[in-house]
C-alpha positions as CSV (number, residue, x, y, z in Angstrom):
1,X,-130.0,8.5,40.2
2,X,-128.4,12.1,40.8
3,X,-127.6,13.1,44.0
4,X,-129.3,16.6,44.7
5,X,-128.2,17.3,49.0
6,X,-125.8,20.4,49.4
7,X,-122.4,18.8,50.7
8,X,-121.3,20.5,54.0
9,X,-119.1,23.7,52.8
10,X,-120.3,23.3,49.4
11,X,-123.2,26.6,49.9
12,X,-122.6,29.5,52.3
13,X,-125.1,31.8,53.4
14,X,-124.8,35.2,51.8
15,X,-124.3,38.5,54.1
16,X,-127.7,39.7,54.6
17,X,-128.6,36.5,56.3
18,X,-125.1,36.5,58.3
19,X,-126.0,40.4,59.3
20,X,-129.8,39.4,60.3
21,X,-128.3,36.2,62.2
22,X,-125.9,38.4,64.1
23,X,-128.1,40.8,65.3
24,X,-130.9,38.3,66.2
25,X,-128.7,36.0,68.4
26,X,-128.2,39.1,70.9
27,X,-132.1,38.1,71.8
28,X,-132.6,35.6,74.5
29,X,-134.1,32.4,73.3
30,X,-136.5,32.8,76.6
31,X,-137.8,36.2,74.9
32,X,-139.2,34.4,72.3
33,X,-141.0,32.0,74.7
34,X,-142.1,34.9,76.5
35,X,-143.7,35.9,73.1
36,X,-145.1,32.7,72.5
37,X,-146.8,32.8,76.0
38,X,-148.3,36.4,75.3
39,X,-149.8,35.3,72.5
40,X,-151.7,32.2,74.3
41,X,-152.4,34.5,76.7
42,X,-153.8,37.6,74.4
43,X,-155.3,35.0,72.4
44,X,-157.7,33.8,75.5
45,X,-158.5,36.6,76.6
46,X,-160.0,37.6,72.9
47,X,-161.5,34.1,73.5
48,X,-163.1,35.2,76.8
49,X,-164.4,38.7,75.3
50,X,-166.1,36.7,72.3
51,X,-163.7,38.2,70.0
52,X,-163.7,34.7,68.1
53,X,-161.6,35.9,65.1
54,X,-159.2,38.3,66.7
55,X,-158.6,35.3,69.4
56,X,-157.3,33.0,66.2
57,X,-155.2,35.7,64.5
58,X,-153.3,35.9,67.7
59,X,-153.4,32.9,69.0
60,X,-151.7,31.2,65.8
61,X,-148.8,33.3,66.8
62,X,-147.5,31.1,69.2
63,X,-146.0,29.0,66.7
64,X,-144.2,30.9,64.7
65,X,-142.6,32.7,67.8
66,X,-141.1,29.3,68.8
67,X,-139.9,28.2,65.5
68,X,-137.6,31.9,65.6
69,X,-137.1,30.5,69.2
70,X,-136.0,27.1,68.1
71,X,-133.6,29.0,64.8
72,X,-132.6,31.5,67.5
73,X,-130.7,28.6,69.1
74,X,-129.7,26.5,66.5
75,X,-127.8,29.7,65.2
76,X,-126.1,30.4,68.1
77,X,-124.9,26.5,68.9
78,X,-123.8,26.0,65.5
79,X,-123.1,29.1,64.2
80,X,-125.0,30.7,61.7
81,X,-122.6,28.8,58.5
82,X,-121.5,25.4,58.9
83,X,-118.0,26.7,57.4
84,X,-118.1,29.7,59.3
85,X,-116.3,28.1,62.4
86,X,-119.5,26.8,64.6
87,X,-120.2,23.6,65.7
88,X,-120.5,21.0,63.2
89,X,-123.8,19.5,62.7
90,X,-124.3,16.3,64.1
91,X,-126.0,13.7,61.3
């Protein structure tokens, strides 16, 4: 059977992703919490003024906010490449 996983320094991110990475790390992980928590909030408050569909479109926010949240700091423990001199990943 063929072995299909990426080896560690066998792919490298390309520069647009380094560039976004870069910028994005300046951002405190606790801002996108904060976001995450604004959008509960928004989202019950729709809830409360029977605006039943507004109150979903915000409210499934939350999630995405702390998956960038959860990126956010995986990026600046390890580094946004695994050859680019972060941390190596723990398997």
């Amino acid at each position: 059977m063929t072995d299909y996983r990426v080896s560690k320094g066998e792919a490298r991110e390309d520069q647009v992703t380094a560039a976004i990475e870069k910028v994005t790390s300046q951002v405190p992980s606790s801002a996108y919490l904060a976001a995450a928590l604004a959008s509960m909030i928004a989202s019950l408050t729709f809830k409360a003024s029977k605006k039943d569909h507004a109150a979903l479109f915000v409210g499934q926010w939350a999630a995405p906010f702390l998956l960038m949240g959860i990126y956010n700091k995986l990026v600046k423990l390890h580094g946004s490449d695994a050859t680019a001199g972060g941390a190596p990943l723990q398997s």
